[in-house]
C-alpha positions as CSV (number, residue, x, y, z in Angstrom):
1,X,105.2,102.1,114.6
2,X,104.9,105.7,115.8
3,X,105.8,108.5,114.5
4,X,109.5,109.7,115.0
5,X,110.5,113.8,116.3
6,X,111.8,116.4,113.9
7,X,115.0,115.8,116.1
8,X,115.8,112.4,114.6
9,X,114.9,112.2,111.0
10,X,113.0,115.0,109.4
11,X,114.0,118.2,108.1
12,X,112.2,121.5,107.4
13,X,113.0,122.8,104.1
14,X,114.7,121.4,100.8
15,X,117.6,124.1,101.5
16,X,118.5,121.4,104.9
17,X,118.2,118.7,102.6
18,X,120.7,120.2,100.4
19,X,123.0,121.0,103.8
20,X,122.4,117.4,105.7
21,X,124.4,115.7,102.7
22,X,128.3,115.7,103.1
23,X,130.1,117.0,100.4
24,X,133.2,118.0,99.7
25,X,134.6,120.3,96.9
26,X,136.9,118.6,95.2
27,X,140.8,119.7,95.4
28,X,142.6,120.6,91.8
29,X,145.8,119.8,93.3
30,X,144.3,116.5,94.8
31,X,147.2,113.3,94.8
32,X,147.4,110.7,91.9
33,X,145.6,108.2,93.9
34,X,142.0,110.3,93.3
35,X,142.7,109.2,89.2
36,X,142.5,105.4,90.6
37,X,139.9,105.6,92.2
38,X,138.1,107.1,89.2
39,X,138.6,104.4,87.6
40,X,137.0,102.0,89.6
41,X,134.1,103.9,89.7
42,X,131.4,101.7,88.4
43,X,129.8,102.5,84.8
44,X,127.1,104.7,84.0
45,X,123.4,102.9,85.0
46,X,122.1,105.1,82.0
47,X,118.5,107.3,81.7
48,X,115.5,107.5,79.6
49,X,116.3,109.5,76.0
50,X,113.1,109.7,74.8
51,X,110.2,112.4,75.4
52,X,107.5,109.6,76.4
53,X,110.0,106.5,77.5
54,X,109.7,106.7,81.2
55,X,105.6,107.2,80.3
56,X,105.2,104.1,77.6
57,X,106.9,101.7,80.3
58,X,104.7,102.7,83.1
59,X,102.1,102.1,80.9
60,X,103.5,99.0,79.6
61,X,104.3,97.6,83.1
62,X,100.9,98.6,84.6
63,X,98.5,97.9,81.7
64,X,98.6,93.9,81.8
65,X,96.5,90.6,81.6
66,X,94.8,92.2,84.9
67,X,93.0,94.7,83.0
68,X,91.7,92.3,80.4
69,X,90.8,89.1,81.9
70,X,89.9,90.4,86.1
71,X,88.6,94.3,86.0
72,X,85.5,93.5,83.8
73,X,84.9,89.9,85.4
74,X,84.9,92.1,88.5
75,X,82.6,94.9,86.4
76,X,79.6,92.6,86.2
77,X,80.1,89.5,88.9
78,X,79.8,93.1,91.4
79,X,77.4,95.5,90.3
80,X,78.1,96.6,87.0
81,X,78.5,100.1,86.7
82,X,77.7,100.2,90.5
83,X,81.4,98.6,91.2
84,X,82.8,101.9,89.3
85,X,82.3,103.3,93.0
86,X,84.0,101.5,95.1
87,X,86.9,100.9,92.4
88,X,87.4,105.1,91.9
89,X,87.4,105.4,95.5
90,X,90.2,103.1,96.1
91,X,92.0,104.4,93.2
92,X,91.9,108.1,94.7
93,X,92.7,107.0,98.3
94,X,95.6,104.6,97.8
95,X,95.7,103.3,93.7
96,X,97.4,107.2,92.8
97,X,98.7,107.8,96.1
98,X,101.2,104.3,95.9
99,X,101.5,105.2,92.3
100,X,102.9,108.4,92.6
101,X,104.6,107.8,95.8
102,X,107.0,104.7,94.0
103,X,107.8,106.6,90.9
104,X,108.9,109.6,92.9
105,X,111.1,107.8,95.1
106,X,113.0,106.0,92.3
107,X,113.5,109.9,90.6
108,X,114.6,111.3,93.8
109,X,116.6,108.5,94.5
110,X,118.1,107.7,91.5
111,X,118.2,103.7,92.8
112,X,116.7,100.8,92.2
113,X,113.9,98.9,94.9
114,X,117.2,98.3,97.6
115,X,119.2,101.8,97.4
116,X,115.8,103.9,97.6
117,X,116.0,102.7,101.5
118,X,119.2,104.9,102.3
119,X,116.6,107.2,103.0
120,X,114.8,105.0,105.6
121,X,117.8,102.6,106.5
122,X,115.8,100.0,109.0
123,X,113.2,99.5,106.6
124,X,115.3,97.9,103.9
125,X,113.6,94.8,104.6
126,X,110.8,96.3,102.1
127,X,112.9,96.5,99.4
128,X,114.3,92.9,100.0
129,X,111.2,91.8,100.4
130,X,110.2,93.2,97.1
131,X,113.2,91.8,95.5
132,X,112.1,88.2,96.7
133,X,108.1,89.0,95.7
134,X,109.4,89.8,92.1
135,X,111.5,86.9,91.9
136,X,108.8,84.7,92.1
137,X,106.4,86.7,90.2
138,X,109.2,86.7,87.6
139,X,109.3,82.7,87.1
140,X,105.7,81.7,87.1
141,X,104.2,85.2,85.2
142,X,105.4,84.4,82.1
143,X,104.2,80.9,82.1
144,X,100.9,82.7,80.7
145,X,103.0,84.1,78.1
146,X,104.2,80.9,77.1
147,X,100.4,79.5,77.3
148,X,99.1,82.8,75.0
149,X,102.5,81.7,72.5
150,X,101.1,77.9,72.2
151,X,98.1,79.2,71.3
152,X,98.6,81.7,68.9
153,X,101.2,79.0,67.1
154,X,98.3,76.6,66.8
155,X,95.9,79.5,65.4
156,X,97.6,79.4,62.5
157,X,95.5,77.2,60.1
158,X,92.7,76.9,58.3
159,X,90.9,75.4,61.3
160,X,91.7,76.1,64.7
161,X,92.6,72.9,66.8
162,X,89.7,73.4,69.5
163,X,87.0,73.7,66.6
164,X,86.1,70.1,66.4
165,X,86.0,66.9,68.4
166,X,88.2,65.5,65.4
167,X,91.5,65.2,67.3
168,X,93.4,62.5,68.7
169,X,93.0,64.0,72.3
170,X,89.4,64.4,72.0
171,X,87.1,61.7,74.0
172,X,83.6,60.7,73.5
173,X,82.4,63.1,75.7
174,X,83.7,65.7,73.5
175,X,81.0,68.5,72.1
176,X,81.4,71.8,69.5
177,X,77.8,72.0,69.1
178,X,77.3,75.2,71.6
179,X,73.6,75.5,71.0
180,X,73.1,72.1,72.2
181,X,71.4,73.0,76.0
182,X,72.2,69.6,78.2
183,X,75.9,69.8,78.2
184,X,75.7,68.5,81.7
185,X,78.1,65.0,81.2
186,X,79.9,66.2,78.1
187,X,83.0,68.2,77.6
188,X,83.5,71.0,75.5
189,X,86.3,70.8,72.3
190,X,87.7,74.1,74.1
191,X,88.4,72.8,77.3
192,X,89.5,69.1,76.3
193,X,92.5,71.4,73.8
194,X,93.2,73.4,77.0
195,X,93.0,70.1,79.2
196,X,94.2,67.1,77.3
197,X,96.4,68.6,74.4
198,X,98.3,72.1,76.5
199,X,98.5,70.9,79.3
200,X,97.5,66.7,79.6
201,X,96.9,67.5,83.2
202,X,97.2,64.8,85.5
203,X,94.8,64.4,88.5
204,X,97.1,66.7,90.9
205,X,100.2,68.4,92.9
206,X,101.7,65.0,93.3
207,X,101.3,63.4,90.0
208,X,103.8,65.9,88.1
209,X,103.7,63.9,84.9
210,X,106.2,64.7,81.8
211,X,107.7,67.7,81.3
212,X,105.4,69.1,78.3
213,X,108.3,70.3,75.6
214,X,106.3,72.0,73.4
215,X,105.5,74.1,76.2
216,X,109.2,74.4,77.4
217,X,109.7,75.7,73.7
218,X,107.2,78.8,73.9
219,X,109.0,79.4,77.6
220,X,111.8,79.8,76.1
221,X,111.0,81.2,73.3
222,X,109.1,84.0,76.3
223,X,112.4,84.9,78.2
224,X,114.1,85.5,74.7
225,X,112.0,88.0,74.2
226,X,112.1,89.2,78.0
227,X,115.7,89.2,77.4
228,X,116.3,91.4,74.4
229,X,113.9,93.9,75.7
230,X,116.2,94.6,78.2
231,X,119.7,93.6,77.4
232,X,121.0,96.8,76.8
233,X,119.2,98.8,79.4
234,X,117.1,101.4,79.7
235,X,118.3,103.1,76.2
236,X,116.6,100.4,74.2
237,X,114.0,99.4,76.8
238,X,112.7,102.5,76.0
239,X,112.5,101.7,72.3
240,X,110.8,98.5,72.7
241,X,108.0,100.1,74.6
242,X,107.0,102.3,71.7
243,X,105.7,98.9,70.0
244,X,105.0,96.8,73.3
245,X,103.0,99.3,74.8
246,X,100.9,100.9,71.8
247,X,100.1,96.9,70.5
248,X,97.8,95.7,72.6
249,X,95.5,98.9,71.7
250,X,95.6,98.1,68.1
251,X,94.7,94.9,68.9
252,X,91.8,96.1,71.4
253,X,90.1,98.2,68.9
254,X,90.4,95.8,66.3
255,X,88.6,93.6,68.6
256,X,86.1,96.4,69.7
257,X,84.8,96.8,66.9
258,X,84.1,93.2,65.7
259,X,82.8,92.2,69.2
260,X,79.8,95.1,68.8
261,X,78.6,94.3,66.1
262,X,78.0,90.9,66.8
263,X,74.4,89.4,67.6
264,X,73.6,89.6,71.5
265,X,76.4,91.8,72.3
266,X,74.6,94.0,73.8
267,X,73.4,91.9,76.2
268,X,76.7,91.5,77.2
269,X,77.3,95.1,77.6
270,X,74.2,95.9,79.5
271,X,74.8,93.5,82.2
272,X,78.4,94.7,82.4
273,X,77.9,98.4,82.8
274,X,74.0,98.4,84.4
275,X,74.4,99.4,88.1
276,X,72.8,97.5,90.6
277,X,73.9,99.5,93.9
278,X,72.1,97.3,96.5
279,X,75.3,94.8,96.0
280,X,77.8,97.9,97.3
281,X,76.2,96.5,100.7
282,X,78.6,93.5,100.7
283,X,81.8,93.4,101.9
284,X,82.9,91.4,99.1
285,X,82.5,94.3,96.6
286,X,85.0,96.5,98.3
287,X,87.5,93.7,98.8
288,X,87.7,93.2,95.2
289,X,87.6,96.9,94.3
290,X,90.9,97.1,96.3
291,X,92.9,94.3,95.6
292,X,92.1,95.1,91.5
293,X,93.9,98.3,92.5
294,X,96.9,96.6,93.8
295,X,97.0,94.1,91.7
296,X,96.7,96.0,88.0
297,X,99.0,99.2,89.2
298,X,102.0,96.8,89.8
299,X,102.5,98.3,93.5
300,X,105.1,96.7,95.9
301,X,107.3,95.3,93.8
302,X,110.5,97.7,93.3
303,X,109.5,97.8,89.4
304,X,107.7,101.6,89.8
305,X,111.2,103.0,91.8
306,X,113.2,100.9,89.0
307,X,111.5,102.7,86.4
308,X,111.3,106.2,88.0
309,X,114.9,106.1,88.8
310,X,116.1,106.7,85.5
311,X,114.5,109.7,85.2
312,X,115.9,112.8,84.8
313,X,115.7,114.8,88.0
314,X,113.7,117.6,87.2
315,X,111.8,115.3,85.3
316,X,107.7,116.2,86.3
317,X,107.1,112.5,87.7
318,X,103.6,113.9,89.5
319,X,102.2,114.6,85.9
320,X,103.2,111.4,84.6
321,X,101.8,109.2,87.3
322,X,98.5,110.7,87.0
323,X,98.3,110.3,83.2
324,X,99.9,106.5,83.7
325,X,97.2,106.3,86.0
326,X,94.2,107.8,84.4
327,X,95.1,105.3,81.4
328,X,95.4,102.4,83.1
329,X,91.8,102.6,84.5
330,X,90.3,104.1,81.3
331,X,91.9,100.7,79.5
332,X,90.5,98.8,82.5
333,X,86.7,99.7,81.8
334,X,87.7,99.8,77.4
335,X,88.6,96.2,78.0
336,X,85.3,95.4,79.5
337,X,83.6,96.1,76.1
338,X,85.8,94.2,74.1
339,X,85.0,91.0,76.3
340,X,81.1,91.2,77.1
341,X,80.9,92.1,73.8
342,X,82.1,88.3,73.0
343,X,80.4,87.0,76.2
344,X,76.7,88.6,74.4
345,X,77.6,86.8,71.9
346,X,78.2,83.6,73.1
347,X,75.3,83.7,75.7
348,X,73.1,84.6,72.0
349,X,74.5,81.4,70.9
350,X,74.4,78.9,73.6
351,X,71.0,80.6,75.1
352,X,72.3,80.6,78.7
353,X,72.6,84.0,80.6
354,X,75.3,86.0,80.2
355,X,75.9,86.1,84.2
356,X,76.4,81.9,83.9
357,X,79.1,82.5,81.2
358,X,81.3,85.5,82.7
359,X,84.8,84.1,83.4
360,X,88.0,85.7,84.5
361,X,91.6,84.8,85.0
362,X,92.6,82.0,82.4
363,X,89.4,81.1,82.2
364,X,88.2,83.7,80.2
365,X,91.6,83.9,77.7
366,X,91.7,80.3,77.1
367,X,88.4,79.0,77.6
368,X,85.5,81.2,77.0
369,X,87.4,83.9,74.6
370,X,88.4,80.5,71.8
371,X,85.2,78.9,72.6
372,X,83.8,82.6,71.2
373,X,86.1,82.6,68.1
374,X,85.1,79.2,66.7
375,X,82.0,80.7,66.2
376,X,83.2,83.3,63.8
377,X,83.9,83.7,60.1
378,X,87.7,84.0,59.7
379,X,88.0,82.6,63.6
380,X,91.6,82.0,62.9
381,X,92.6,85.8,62.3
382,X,90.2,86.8,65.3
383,X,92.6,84.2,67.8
384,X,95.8,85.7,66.3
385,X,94.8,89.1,67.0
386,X,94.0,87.9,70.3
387,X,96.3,85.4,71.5
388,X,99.0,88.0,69.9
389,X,97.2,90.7,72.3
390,X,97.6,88.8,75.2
391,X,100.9,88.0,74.4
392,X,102.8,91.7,74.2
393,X,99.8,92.6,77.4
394,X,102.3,90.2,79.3
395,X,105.4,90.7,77.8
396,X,105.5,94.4,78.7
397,X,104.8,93.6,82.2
398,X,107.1,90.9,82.2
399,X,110.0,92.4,81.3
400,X,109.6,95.3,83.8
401,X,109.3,93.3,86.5
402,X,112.4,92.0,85.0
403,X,114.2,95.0,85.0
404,X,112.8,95.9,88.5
405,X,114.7,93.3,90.1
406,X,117.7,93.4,87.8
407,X,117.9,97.5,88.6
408,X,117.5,96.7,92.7
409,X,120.3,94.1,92.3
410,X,122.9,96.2,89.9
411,X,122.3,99.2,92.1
412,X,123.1,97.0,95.3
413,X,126.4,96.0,93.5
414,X,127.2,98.2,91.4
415,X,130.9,97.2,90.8
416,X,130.7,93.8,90.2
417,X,126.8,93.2,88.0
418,X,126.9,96.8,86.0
419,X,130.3,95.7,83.9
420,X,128.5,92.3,83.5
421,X,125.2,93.9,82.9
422,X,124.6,91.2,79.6
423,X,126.0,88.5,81.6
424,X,123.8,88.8,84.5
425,X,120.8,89.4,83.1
426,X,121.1,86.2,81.0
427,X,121.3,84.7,84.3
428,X,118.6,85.9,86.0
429,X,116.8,85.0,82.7
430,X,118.2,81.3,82.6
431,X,117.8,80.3,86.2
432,X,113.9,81.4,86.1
433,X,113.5,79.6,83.1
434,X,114.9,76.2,84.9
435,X,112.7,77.0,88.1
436,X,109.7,77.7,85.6
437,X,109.9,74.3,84.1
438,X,108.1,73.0,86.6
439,X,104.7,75.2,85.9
440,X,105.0,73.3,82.6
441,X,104.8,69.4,83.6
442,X,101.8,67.9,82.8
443,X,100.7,68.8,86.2
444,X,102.5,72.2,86.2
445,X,99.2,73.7,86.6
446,X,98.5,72.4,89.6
447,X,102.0,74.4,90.8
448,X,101.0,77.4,88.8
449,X,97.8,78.1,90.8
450,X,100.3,77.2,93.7
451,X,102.4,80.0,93.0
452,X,99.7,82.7,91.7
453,X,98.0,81.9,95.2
454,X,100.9,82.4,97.8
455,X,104.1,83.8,96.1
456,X,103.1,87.0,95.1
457,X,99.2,86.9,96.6
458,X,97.3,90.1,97.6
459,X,98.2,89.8,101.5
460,X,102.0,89.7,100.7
461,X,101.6,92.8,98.2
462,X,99.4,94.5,100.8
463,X,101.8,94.3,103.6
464,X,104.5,95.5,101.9
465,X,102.7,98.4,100.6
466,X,101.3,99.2,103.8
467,X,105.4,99.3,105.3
468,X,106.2,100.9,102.6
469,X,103.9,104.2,102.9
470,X,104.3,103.9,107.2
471,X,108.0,103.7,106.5
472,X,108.0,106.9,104.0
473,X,105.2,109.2,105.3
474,X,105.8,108.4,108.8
475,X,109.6,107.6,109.2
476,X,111.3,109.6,106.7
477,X,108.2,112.5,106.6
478,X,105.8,113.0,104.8
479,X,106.6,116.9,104.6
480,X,110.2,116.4,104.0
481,X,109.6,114.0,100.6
482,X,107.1,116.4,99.7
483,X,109.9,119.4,100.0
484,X,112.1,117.0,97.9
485,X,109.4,116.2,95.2
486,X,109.0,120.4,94.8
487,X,112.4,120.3,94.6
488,X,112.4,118.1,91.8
489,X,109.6,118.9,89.6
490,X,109.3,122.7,90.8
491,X,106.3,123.3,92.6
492,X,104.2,121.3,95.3
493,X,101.7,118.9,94.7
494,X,98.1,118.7,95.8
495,X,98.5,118.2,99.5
496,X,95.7,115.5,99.0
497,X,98.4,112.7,98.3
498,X,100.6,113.5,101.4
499,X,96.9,113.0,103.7
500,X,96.5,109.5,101.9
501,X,100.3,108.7,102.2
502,X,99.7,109.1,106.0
503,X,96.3,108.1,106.9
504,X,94.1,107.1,103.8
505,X,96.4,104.5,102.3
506,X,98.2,102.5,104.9
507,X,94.5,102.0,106.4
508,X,93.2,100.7,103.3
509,X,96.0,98.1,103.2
510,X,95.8,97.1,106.6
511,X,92.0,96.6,106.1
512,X,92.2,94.8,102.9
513,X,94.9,92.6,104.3
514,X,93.0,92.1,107.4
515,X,90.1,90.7,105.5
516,X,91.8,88.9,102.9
517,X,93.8,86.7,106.1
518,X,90.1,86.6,107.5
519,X,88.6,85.1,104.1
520,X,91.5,82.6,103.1
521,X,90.6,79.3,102.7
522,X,92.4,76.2,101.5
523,X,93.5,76.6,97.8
524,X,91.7,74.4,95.3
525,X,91.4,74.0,91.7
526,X,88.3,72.6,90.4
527,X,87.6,69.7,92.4
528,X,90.6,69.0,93.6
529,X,91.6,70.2,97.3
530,X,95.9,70.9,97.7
531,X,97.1,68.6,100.3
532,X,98.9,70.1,103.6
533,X,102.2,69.8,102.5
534,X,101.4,71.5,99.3
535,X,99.4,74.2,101.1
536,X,102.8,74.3,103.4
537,X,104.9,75.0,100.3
538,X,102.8,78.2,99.5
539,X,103.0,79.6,103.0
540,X,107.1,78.9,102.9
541,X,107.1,80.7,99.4
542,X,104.7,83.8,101.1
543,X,106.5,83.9,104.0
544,X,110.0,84.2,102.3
545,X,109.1,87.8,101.6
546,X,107.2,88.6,104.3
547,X,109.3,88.2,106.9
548,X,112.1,90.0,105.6
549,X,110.5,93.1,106.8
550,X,110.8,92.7,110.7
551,X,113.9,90.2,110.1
552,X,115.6,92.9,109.2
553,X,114.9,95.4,111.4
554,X,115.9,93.0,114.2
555,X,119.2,92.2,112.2
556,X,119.8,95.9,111.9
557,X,119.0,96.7,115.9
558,X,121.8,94.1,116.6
559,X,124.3,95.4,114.5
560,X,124.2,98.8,115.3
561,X,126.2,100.0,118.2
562,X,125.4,102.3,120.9
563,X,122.5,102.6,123.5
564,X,118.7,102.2,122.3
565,X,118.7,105.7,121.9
566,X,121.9,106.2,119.6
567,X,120.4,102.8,117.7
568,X,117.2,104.1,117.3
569,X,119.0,107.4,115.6
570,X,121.2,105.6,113.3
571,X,118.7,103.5,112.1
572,X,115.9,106.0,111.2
573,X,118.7,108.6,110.2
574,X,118.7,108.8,106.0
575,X,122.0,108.1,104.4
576,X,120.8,109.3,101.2
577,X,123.4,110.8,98.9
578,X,123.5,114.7,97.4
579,X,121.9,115.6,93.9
580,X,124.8,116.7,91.3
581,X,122.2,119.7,90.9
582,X,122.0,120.0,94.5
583,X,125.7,119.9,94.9
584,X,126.4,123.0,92.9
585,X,124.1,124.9,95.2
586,X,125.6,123.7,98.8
587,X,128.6,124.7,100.3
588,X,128.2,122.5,103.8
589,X,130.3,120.0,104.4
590,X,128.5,118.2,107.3
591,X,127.2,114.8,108.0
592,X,123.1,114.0,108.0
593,X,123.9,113.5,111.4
594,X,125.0,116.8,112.5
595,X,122.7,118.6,110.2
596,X,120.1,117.4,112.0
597,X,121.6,118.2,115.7
């Protein structure tokens, strides 16, 4: 992709951006049809009310399991305070950049994930793309909602279920005795809950078992929730956030301070914050630096431009994404007290090294954290507070990912979903559920980790996010959106972000992508090794959204009439419609088209 002339799509001022949009004034004396079609206008998509709405659901939507259970794994498996390094860097050169580049589109905009590509029109195979990624993020994400919900039902009691080997699923191999130091053919009272009561996991992908219905109940029980946080739109979204978002940092400082002042946690801390800079030598370091980025900031998948179009206009959307972003990093590296806090402790307990008992993923939350709490006065409180942590960490996420594709499809189709807006969100909600099911068999895992690995992965993320910022920075102009972002919030950013937007960022995607393709290997879990046709199933769910992106482009060089030339033109020319506050200021009545001539 190279860069396209001044001739075809960019223009030089905000004043031409405010002439290249066709508008006409409209006539007092204008015929009784005008009133008809009035009234099929389509209804009001609605707007943030509060002061710190748009802010609390960025922070909600960004700030997720990511930050809890991956970013301090990644702290101390990498270098400890050594990793900080590699992790700010990426954060400065593509982390804010993406950040700040998504929430400004959906405010300038006004769309959702589809409509925002008016402005680039042969690249709408990002946003469809997106729409697809979040679709399946959608059904198998809040399957660890449903897990955290099982758990934190079963935590109420006088002794937690995983505290002893006195259960009917427990086997002879069971232990609880975490001091004991040959544990070498036994199997912990932890894992055998999380095995052989959850999930009674069978021995793989084709062996899906029983559906588990206790499970189906906390799914259910999951998109409830999902679904009244977002029934009535953005209005009440923006309610719901003031609790969802503001939760999980009771809950983190409740756990903060209990965690430090238990014996050996500072163990735990040392080895998670002590630098060890000769391991910013591997490759591997940087790799996961990056993808942390992607992966906890929520980039690629429409939910940022969903969020940031219901904004006000002159709404200051640059301030915003750097305090969204400065918090979710600061929570990031806060989180990675609270856990090797508990990992200190447990590695006091069981006398192995703290290094041997670092976990991440589900690992840590259902494995290592409950193992941590049996050992606790009160251990029932301690895994409500948690499990009830987790919980509104996902929930948040969840249901604005939720909205992201809900917002890209309304906006599409205005006329027909925004008068069923209830309706259709129930559906989006039910058919997930009924897809989901299937991540909660007694071999569901095994299509979890499935899912988690191809569906939404880092490569797929990564090349959309590297289209995305070619496509805006390169296509549309980097100059021109950052005349329209002064134009919005009233003065120019730092020229810093357009340098990423152009350079900086898409190389770090392609580079991160290029290694991740390099590095894939067969997915396992455990032991067991996914058969081909399994393995075949991820690709078909990766590439679903993947190639969207050139699919479209081809579908769009065919349909458009002309020469190459006149093809080329249409396609890169933006369609994108006139601010009201633009409008009052404009007198030209001209098409993009000739405004650009």
């Amino acid at each position: 992709m190279g860069k396209t002339g001044k001739n075809t799509v960019d223009l030089n001022s905000p004043t031409e951006v405010k002439q290249a949009v066709p508008f006409v004034e409209p006539d007092p004396a204008a015929h009784p049809a005008d009133d008809e079609k009035k009234k099929e206008e389509p209804p009001d998509r609605g707007s943030w009310k509060g002061k710190f709405d748009f802010l609390l659901s960025c922070v909600g939507y960004a700030i997720g399991l990511g930050n809890v259970w991956r970013f301090p794994y990644l702290c101390g498996k990498n270098g400890g305070g050594a990793f900080l390094i590699p992790y700010f860097l990426t954060l400065v050169f593509a982390g804010i950049p993406l950040f700040f580049l998504e929430t400004a589109l959906g405010q300038f905009t006004s769309v959702g994930g589809l409509g925002v590509w008016r402005l680039i029109p042969m690249m709408k195979g990002v946003g469809l793309a997106s729409v697809v990624l979040s679709f399946w993020l959608n059904i198998y994400y809040i399957i660890i909602i449903a897990w955290a919900l099982y758990y934190l039902f079963n935590s109420f009691g006088s002794e937690l279920p995983w505290q002893s080997c006195d259960n009917p699923w427990n086997t002879e191999k069971c232990f609880c005795n975490y001091s004991l130091t040959d544990t070498t053919n036994l199997t912990s009272a932890v894992t055998e809950f999380w095995e052989r009561n959850m999930h009674q996991l069978t021995d793989g992908l084709e062996e899906p078992g029983e559906v588990r219905w206790p499970l189906v109940g906390t799914l259910a029980l999951a998109w409830v929730l999902v679904y009244f946080s977002i029934w009535k739109g953005v209005e009440w979204t923006g309610k719901v956030v003031y609790f969802s978002a503001t939760y999980p940092y009771v809950m983190l400082f409740i756990l903060f301070f209990r965690g430090v002042t238990l014996p050996g946690a500072i163990d735990g801390i040392l080895f998670y914050i002590t630098p060890d800079f000769n391991k910013l030598t591997r490759s591997e370091v940087w790799l996961d630096a990056a993808t942390q980025i992607f992966f906890s900031y929520g980039l690629g998948l429409g939910s940022l431009i969903a969020l940031g179009s219901y904004n006000t206009y002159n709404n200051d959307v640059y301030r915003d994404s750097i305090i969204v972003c400065i918090i979710n990093s600061c929570t990031s590296m806060f989180a990675g007290f609270v856990i090797f806090s508990i990992v200190g402790f447990m590695s006091h307990i069981t006398k192995k090294p703290v290094k041997e008992l670092a976990a991440s993923g589900p690992g840590l939350a259902f494995l290592a954290y409950p193992q941590a709490v049996t050992q606790l006065p009160m251990s029932s409180l301690w895994a409500i507070l948690f499990f009830s942590m987790l919980m509104m960490l996902g929930l948040d996420s969840q249901f604005c990912t939720v909205e992201g594709f809900v917002t890209a499809l309304m906006d599409e189709y205005p006329l027909v979903l925004r008068k069923r807006k209830k309706i259709f969100i129930l559906l989006v909600c039910l058919v997930s559920f009924i897809i989901g099911i299937s991540n909660i068999t007694q071999g569901g895992l095994y299509v979890f980790k499935l899912f988690d690995y191809y569906s939404a992965s880092g490569m797929c993320l990564l090349y959309l996010v590297f289209f995305e910022t070619v496509s805006i920075s390169w296509f549309y102009g980097a100059d021109r959106f950052y005349d329209n972002i002064e134009d919005m919030i009233g003065y120019r950013p730092c020229g810093w972000w357009k340098l990423c937007w152009k350079f900086f960022t898409p190389l770090i995607c392609l580079g991160v992508f290029t290694f991740s393709a390099i590095e894939m290997t067969p997915l396992t879990l455990g032991k067991y090794v996914y058969p081909l046709w399994g393995q075949v199933i991820g690709w078909f769910m990766a590439l679903s959204s993947m190639i969207l992106v050139p699919g479209y482009f081809v579908f769009m060089f065919c349909v458009t009439k002309g020469n190459i030339k006149q093809r080329w033109r249409k396609m890169t020319t933006s369609s994108e419609d006139q601010k009201p506050s633009e409008r009052e200021e404009s007198g030209h009545t001209g098409s993009v088209g000739e405004a650009l001539v």
